[in-house]
Every structure is written in C-alpha cells, then in structure tokens.
C-alpha positions as CSV (number, residue, x, y, z in Angstrom):
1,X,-21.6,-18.1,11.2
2,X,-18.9,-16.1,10.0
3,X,-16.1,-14.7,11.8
4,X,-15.1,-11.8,9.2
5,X,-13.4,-9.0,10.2
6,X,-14.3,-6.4,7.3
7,X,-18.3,-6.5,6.7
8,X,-19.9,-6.5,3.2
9,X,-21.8,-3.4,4.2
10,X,-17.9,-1.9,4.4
11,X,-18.3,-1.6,0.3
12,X,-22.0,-0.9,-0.1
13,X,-21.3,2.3,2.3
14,X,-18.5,3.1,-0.5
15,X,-20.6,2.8,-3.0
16,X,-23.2,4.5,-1.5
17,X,-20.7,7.4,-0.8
18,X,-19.2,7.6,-4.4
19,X,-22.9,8.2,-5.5
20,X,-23.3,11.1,-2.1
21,X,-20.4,12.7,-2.4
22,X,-21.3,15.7,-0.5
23,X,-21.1,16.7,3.5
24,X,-24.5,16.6,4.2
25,X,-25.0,13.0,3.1
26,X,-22.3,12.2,5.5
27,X,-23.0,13.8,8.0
28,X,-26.5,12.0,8.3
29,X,-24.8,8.7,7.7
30,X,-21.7,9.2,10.1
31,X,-22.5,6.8,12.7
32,X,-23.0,3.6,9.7
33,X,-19.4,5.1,8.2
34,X,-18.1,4.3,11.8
35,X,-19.4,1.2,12.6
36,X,-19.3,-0.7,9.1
37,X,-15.7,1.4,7.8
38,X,-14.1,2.8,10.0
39,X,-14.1,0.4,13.2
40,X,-13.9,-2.6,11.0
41,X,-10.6,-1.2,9.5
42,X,-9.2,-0.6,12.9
43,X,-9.8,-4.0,14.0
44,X,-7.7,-5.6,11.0
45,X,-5.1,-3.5,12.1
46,X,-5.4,-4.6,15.6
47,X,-5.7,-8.1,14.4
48,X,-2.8,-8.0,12.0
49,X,-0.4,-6.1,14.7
50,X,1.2,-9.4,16.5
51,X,1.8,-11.4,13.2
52,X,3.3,-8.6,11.6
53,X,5.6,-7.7,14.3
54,X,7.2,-11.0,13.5
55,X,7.2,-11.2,9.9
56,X,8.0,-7.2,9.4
57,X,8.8,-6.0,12.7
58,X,10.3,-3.0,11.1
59,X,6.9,-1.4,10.3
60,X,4.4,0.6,12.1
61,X,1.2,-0.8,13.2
62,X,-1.2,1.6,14.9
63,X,-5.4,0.2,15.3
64,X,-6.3,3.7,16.4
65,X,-9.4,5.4,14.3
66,X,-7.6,8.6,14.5
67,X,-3.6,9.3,13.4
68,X,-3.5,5.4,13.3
69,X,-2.5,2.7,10.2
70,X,-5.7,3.8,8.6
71,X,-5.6,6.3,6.6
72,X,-8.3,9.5,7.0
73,X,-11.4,9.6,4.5
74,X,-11.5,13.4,4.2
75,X,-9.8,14.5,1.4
76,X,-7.6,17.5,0.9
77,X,-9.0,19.5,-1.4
78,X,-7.1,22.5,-1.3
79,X,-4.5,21.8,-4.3
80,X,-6.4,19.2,-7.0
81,X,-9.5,19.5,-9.1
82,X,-11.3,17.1,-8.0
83,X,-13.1,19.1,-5.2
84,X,-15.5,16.0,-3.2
85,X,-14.9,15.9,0.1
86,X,-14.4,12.4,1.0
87,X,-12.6,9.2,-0.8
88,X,-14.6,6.3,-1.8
89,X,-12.3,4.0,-0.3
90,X,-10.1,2.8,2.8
91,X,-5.9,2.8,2.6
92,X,-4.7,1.5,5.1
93,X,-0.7,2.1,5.6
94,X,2.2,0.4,7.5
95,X,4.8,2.8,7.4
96,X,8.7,1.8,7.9
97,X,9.8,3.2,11.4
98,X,12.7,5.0,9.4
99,X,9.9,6.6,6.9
100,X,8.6,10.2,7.8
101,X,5.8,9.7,5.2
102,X,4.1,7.4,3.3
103,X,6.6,7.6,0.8
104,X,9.2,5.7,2.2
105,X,9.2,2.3,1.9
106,X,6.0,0.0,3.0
107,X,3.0,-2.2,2.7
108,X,-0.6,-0.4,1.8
109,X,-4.0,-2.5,1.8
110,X,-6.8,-0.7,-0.1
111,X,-10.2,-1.7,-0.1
112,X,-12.4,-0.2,-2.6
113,X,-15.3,-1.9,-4.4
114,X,-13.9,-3.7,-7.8
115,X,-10.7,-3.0,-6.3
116,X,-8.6,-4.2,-3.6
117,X,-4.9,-5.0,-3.3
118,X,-1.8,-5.1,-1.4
119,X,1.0,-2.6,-2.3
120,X,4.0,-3.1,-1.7
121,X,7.2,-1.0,-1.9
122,X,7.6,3.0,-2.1
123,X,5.3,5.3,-4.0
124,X,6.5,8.7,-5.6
125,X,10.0,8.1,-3.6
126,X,11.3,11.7,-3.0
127,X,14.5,12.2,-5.5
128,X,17.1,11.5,-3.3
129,X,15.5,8.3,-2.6
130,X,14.7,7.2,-5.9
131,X,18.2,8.1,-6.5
132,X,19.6,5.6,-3.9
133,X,16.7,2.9,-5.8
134,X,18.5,3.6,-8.8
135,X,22.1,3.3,-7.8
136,X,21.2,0.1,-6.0
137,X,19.8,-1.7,-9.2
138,X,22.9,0.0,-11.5
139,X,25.3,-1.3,-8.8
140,X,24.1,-5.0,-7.7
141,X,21.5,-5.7,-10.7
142,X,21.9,-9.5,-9.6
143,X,20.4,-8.3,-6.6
144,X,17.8,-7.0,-8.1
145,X,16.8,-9.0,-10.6
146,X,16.9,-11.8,-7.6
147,X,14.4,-9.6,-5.8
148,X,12.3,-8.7,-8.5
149,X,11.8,-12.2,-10.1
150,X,11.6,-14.1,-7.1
151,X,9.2,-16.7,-7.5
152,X,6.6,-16.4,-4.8
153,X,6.7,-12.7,-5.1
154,X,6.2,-12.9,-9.0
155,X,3.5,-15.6,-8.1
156,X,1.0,-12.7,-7.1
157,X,2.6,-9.1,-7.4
158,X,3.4,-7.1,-10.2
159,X,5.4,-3.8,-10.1
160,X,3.0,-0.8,-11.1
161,X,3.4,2.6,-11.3
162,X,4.7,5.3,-14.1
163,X,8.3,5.6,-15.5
164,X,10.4,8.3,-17.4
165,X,10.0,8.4,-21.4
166,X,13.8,8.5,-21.0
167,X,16.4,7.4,-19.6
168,X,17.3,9.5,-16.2
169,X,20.1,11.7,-15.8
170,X,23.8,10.0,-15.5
171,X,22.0,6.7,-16.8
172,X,22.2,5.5,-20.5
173,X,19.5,4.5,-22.3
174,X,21.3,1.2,-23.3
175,X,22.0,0.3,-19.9
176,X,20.9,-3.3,-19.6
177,X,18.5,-2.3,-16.5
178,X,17.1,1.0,-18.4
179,X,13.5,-0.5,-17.9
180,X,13.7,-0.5,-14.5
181,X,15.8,2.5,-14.0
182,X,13.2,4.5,-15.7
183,X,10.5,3.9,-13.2
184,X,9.3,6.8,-10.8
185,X,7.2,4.1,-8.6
186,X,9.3,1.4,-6.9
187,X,5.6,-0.5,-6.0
188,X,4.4,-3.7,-7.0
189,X,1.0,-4.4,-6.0
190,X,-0.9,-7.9,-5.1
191,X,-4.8,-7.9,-6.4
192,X,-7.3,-9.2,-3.4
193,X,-11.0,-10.0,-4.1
194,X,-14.1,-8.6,-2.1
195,X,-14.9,-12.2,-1.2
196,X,-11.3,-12.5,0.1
197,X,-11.0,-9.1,1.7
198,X,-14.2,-10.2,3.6
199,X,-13.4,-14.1,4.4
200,X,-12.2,-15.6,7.6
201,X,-8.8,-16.0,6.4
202,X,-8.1,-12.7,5.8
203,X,-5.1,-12.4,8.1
204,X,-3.4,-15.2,7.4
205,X,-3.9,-13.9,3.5
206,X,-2.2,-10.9,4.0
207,X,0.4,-12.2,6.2
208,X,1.1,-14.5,3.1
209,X,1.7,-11.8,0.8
210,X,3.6,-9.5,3.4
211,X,5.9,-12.5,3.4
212,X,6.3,-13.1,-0.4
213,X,7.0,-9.3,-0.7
214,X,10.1,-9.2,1.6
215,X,12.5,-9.8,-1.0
216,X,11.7,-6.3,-2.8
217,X,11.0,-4.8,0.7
218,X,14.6,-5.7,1.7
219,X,16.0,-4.6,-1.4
220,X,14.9,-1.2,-1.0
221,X,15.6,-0.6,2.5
222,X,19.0,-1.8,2.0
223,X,19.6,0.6,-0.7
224,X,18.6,3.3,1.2
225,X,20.6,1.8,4.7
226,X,17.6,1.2,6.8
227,X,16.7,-2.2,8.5
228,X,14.0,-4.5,7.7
C-alpha cells in the first residue's frame, strides 16, 4: 500500500480545472480541491519542515492552508489578460527569512500536470538586488563559476529564466561573464516527474536537490549579505 503524500487525483483535479475554469465549477467541487490539493500540499510542507530546518534552516516553512508555504489558487486578475479565476497548478514557496517576497532568494516546488520542478534561486530580483547578483559575479567570477558549475548541482538543475539583449548598464558587452550578467532571472530549476512527485520517496527527493542547490543558494545570499 502506498504511503504517498501527494495523491494522483492532486493532477486529475488540475486538469479537470484547466478545462472548468470558471467559479461556479469550483464552487461545486471545493470540498475534492481541499482534500486531494490543497491538504495534500500542506502535509508535504509539514512533512518537509524538520529536514529542511537542518539542511536550509534559513528558510521559511509554514504547513498552514491559509498565508502558509503554499501558495493561494485564486488568481489576481486585476492587472493581466488572462482573466480565469483560478491557476491550474500548486507553488509551493520557502521564502528566505530576510526576503519580504517571493522575490528574494529561495526554493519553489510546482506541481502541475506535464510539469513539475524545483526552482531554485531568485525570480524577477528587484533592481537593486539583481544589481548586488551582478556585482557579485563581476567581482568573485571564480566564485561563481564554482557555484554555477558545481557538479551535483549541474547534475540536475539548469539556470532558466530571460536575460537582457544587451549588456546592462556599467557592464561591457566583452566582459568575460556577459552571459551571465545579462540574465534578469537568477533561477535554475530541477525537472520532477508525476510518478516522483507522487512516490514514497518524495521527501528524501527534494531534500536531495535542496542540498545540491546550496552552492547557488549561498552564492546569492552572500551577495546580497544575508545568511544561509
């Protein structure tokens, strides 16, 4: 029998919502969104909170259904086009302590059907941040490059995310680290399968990866003088 924390029926109640995209058809199915989505998600978290207070003690973990790790399934539609109510997936965010929002730097599971991963890193940094990114790969590029290229994080993430056409401001476009310079995103992202996001080992998988992240975790917090 298994033991799995996240349910199968997690991702066919996604893909039933990306097809019932409206509040009525939630509404009616509220109670299966909570007990196969919602309360599963909350229970990794709870189940992930000891290990990770060891191996990342420097992030939040909150297994609370509300203004917790995981991440609401309402969108806000005021500002985009895209005007359905609800997201067809679960993010699920461990926020740095230091971090006022989910900017800053830290480790993001998303589950989505044909799509689940761990991120790792800082996503659309504000510009004083990314500035600090910047200056820390242009002044200790060893460092970085030893962070980057590390060989169990290179093993399974990949950095992601979009980057300048040019170079940025103060930076030349010959700089030997102009690649990296260039990028807005300072993420890299692990890809998880359904069968692994719903397996026994599920934990211990993520656990794994937190681990083999660390070396661009650290990098960034340092440049931005914050503990991890």
């Amino acid at each position: 029998m298994s033991n799995a924390i996240i349910p199968k029926s997690l991702f066919s109640f996604l893909r039933q919502l990306k097809q019932n995209n409206n509040r009525e058809w939630f509404a009616d199915h509220k109670e299966q969104y909570e007990r196969n989505v919602r309360d599963p998600a909350v229970e990794l978290v709870a189940q992930l909170q000891k290990p990770l207070s060891r191996c990342a003690p420097m992030l939040l973990v909150v297994p609370k259904a509300h203004n917790g790790s995981v991440m609401r399934i309402y969108r806000d539609t005021r500002f985009g086009k895209n005007k359905q109510p609800y997201k067809t997936n679960v993010g699920i965010s461990f926020r740095h302590q230091a971090g006022k929002d989910v900017h800053a730097p830290g480790i993001y599971i998303h589950l989505e059907p044909g799509e689940c991963f761990i991120g790792a890193g800082s996503w659309r940094p504000e510009s004083s941040v990314l500035a600090s990114f910047r200056s820390a790969i242009d002044s200790d590029p060893k460092a970085w490059i030893r962070a980057r290229d590390n060989k169990a994080f290179r093993e399974h993430f990949r950095l992601v995310g979009e980057s300048l056409k040019t170079a940025p401001r103060d930076y030349s476009k010959n700089h030997p680290m102009i690649q990296d310079l260039r990028r807005k995103d300072l993420i890299a992202i692990a890809p998880l399968s359904v069968a692994e996001m719903t397996s026994d080992g599920i934990v211990d998988l993520i656990i794994a990866r937190v681990k083999q992240a660390k070396p661009l975790m650290r990098f960034l917090c340092d440049a931005i003088e914050v503990p991890y």
